[in-house]
Steps between C-alpha positions, in 0.01 A plus 500: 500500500676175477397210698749337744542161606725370762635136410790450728633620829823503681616598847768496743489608895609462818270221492598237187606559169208387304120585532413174642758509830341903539148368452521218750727705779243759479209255527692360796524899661868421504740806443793576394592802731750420752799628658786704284788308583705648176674842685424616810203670519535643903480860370238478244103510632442172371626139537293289281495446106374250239791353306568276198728294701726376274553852332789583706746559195811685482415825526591644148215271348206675437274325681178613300667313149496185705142495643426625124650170356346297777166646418547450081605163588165419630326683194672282250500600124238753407368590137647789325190726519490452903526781713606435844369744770742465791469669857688496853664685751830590413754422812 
């Protein structure tokens, strides 16, 4: 079994786009959850969403490419060897 040691972080949410803005919104109880004011949601169940708010791309951009970048952005250059373990929800 290898060891494994995580050096660097990176996130982007409804809340910030680094780990600092999430930390400190979260520390603050502040969410990002509000009203969906995208499409009309009067025939769905629900009403409410978190959003990156300046996402809001033309719609043949994959949206998951761009959060991707933003993320990797964060991360900077990483040594050849470096595995990167990545999770989320895909939207």
């Amino acid at each position: 079994m290898r060891e494994v040691f995580f050096t660097k972080a990176a996130i982007t949410t409804g809340l910030g786009g680094t780990l600092h803005e999430n930390w400190q919104k979260m520390m603050s109880a502040e969410s990002a959850v509000g009203p969906i004011d995208y499409f009309n949601t009067k025939r769905l169940d629900y009403h409410n969403a978190s959003f990156v708010n300046d996402l809001r791309l033309d719609p043949k951009v994959n949206h998951v490419c761009v959060l991707t970048e933003r993320v990797l952005d964060q991360i900077g250059e990483i040594p050849a060897d470096t595995s990167i373990i990545w999770t989320g929800i895909k939207g």
